[in-house]
C-alpha positions in Angstrom: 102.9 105.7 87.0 99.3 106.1 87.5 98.8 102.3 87.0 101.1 101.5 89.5 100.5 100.3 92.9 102.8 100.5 96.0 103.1 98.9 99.7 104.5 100.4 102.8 107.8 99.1 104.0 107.7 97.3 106.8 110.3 99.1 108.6 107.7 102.6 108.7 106.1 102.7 111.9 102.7 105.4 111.1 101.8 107.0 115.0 98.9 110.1 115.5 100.5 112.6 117.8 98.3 115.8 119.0 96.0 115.1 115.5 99.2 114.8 113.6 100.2 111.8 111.5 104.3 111.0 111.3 106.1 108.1 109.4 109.0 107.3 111.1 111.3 104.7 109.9 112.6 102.4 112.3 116.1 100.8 110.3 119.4 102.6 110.8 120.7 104.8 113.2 119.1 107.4 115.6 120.3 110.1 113.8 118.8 109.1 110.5 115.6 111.1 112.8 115.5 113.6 110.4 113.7 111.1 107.6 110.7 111.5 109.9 107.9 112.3 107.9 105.1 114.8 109.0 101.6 114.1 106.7 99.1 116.7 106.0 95.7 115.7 105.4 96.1 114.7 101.6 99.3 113.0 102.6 98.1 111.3 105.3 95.2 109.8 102.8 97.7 108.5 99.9 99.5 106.9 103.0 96.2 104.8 104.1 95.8 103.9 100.7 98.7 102.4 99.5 97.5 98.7 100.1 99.2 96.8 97.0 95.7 96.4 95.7 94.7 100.5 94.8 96.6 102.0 91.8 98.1 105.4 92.0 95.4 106.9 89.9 92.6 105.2 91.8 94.1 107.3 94.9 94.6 110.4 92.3 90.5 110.0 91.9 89.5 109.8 95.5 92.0 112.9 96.6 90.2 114.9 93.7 86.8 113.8 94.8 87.1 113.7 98.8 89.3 117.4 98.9 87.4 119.0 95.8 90.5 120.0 94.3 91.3 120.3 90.4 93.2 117.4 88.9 96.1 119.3 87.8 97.0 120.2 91.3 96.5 116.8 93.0 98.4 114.9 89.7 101.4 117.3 91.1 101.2 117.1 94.9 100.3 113.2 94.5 103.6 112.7 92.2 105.3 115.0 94.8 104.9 113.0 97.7 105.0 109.5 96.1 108.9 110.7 95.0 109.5 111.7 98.3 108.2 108.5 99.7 110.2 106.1 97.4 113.6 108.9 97.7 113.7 108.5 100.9 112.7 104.3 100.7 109.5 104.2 103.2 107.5 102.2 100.3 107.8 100.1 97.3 106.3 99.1 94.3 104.2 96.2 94.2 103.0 94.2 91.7 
């Protein structure tokens, strides 16, 4: 997976609100409100970042370098939230 890269979907609208980032998808109905995405800070990177063009692991290098964590714990939450991401259909591979 780490050779991968992914795109946003179109249909995810990214908005700052009081120094917080959401994802909210704009497709369905009203109620699907609870697919609204909140991004902490290592989130909110991997979102900025999926541009087609960087691989998963390229991202997996930066978070370990930029938030001086150890690789084992950023392969995890990195895998974590890119699941989440494509479960719930807000981005897609590229390629």
């Amino acid at each position: 997976m780490w050779d991968k890269t992914f795109r946003k979907k179109e249909e995810v609208v990214s908005r700052e609100i009081a120094g917080e980032t959401i994802l909210v998808p704009v497709r369905g109905k009203l109620a699907d409100m609870q697919k609204i995405f909140s991004l902490n800070r290592t989130a909110e990177y991997i979102w900025q970042h999926l541009d087609e063009e960087t691989t998963l692991g390229d991202i997996l290098q930066e978070i370990i370098a930029q938030f001086d964590v150890e690789a084992s714990a950023a392969e995890k939450d990195v895998l974590e939230f890119m699941n989440e991401l494509i479960d719930a259909d807000l981005v897609e591979e590229s390629g």
